[in-house]
C-alpha positions as CSV (number, residue, x, y, z in Angstrom):
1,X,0.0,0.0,0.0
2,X,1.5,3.8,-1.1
3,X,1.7,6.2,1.5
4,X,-0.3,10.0,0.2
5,X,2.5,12.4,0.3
6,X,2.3,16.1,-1.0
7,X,4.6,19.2,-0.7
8,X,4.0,22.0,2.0
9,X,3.1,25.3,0.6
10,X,5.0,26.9,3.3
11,X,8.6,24.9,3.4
12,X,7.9,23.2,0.1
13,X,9.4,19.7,1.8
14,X,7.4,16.8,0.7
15,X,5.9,14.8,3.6
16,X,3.3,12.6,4.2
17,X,-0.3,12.8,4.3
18,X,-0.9,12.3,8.4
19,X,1.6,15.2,8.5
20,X,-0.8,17.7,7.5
21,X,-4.4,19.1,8.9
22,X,-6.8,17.8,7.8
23,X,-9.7,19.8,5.9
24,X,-13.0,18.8,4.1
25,X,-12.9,21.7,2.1
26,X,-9.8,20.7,0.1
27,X,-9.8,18.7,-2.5
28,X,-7.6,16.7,-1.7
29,X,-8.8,16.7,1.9
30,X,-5.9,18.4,3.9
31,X,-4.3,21.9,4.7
32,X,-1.7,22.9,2.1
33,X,1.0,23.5,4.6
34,X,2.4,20.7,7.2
35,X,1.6,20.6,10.9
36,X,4.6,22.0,11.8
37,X,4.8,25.1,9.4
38,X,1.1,25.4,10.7
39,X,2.6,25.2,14.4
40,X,5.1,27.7,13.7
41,X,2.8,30.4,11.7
42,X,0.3,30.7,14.5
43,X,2.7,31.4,17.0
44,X,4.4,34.2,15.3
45,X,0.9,35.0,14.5
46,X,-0.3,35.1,18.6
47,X,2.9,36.9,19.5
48,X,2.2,39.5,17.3
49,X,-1.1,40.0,18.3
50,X,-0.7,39.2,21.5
51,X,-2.6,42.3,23.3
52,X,-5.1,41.9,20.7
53,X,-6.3,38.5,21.8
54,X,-5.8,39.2,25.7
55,X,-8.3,42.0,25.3
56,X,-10.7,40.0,22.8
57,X,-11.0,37.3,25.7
58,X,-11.1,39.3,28.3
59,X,-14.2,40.9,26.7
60,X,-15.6,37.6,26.0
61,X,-15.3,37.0,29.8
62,X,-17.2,40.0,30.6
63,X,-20.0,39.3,28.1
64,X,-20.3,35.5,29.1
65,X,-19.5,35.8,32.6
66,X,-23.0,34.9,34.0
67,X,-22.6,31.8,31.3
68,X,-19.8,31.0,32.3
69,X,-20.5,30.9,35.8
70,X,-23.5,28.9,35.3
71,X,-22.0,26.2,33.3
72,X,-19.2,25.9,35.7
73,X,-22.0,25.4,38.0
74,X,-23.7,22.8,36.3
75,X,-20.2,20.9,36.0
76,X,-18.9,21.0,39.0
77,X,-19.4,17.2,40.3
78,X,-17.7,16.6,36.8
79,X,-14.8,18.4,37.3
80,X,-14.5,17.1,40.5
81,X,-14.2,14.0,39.8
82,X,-12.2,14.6,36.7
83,X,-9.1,16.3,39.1
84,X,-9.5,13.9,41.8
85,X,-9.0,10.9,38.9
86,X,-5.7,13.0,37.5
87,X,-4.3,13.8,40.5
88,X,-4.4,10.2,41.6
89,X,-3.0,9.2,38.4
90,X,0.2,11.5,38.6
91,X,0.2,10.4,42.5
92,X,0.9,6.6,41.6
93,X,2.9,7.2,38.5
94,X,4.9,10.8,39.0
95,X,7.3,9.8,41.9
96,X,8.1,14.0,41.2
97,X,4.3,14.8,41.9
98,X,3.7,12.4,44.7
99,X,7.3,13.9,46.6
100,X,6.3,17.2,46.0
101,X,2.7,17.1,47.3
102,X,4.2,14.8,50.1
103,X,6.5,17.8,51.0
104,X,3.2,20.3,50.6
105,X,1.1,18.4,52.4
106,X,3.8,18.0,55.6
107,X,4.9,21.9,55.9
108,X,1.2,22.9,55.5
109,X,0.2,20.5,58.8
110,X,3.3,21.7,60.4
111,X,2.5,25.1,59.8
112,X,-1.5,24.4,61.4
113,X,0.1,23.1,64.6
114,X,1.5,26.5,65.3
115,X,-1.9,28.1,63.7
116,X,-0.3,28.9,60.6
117,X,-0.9,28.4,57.1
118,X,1.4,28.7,53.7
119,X,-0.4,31.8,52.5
120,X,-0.8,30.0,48.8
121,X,2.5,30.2,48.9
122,X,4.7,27.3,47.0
123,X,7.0,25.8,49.3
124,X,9.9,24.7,47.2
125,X,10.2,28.5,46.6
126,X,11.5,28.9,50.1
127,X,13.6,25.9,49.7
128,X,17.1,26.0,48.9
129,X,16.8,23.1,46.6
130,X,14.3,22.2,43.6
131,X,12.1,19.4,43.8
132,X,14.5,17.4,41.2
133,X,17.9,17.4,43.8
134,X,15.7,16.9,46.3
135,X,14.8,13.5,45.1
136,X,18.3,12.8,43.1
137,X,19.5,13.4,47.0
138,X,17.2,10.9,48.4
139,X,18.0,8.4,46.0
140,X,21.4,8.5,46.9
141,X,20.5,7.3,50.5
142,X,18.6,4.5,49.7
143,X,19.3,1.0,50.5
144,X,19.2,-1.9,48.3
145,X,15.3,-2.7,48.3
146,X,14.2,0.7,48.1
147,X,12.9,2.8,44.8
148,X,9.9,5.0,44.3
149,X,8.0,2.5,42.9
150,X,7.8,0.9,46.7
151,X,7.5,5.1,48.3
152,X,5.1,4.6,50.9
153,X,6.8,1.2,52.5
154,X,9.5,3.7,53.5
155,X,9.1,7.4,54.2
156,X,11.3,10.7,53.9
157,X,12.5,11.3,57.3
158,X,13.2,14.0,59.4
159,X,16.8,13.0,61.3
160,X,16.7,15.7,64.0
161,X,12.5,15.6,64.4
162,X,9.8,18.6,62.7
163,X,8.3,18.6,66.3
164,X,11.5,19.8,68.0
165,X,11.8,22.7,64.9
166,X,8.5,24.4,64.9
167,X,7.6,26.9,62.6
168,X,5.0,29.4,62.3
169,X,6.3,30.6,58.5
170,X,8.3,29.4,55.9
171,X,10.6,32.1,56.5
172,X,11.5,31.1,59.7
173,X,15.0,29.8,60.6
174,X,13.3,26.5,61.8
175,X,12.1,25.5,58.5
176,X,15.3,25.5,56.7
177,X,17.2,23.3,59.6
178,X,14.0,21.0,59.3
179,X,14.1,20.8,55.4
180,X,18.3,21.2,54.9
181,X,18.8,18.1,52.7
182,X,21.2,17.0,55.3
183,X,18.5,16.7,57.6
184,X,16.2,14.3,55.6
185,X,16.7,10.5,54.7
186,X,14.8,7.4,53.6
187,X,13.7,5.5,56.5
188,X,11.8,2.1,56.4
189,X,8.1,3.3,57.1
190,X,7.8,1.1,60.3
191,X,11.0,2.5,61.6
192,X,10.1,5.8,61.1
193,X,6.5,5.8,63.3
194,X,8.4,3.5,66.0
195,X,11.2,6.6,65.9
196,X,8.8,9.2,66.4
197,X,10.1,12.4,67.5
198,X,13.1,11.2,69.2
199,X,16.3,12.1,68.4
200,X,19.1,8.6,67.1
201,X,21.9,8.7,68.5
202,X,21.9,11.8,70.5
């Protein structure tokens, strides 16, 4: 069987047929320039008219705001359910999504002890380290049988405890000695309830 090819009006390369849009109103049933020169002309196209979009939706906004309100409404079970389906997805198959919600969800309760909150704030932003060395540093600590595809039958440990560094902000001096990398290992999940707050080797 022959595979459809044609030449792109725009870089004049010939390619084949599932590389272009398709369109019924062609005769022969797809765009005359490829995906990619498509791609390209639109985004030279937005950033030139940049403004001019930005205010043409933000007048659409104001005319359909009621709509829009309405329907978001209407769908909100929908939607719901839709982010609590991704967000368990990318919990059991993003080991980067699951540590950094793991670290979210851990400042923002430490914070509540001390009747505190984050603010909306992001808390890698008040870390000295991004998400990625944070776990290329954990990796390096773990033993033989750990990986992230087992995270959960160990645990990201605090060495000297969170409850012995309280914090009321993320600014506070205490949170960086309770998050310095040095202060954080892998720690077999039963071994790290038994432990507690109390301080190895002390």
């Amino acid at each position: 069987m022959s595979i459809k090819i044609k030449k792109c009006s725009e870089c004049d390369v010939v390619k084949p047929f599932d590389e272009f849009y398709k369109d019924k109103s062609k005769k022969d049933g797809v765009r005359p320039s490829c995906k990619e020169c498509s791609k390209t002309w639109h985004q030279q196209h937005y950033q030139k008219h940049k403004e001019k979009y930005k205010q043409s939706d933000k007048q659409y906004y104001q005319n359909n705001k009621e709509k829009k309100k309405q329907y978001a409404q209407e769908h909100k079970g929908e939607r719901k359910e839709y982010l609590r389906h991704y967000r368990m997805k990318q919990y059991n198959n993003d080991p980067m999504y699951r540590l950094r919600n793991n670290v979210r969800r851990q400042v923002t309760h430490a914070l509540k002890r001390n009747n505190s909150s984050k603010h909306g704030e992001s808390v890698m932003k008040y870390l000295p380290y991004s998400i990625e060395q944070l776990k290329e540093y954990i990796e390096k600590k773990f033993e033989p049988w750990m990986s992230w595809n087992n995270y959960g039958e160990w645990h990201i440990d605090h060495i000297y405890p969170q409850s012995k560094l309280p914090y009321d902000s993320m600014g506070h001096p205490n949170f960086q000695k309770c998050w310095a990398l040095e202060n954080l290992q892998p720690l077999e999940a039963s071994e790290n309830i038994s432990k507690g707050n109390k301080i190895i080797n002390e």
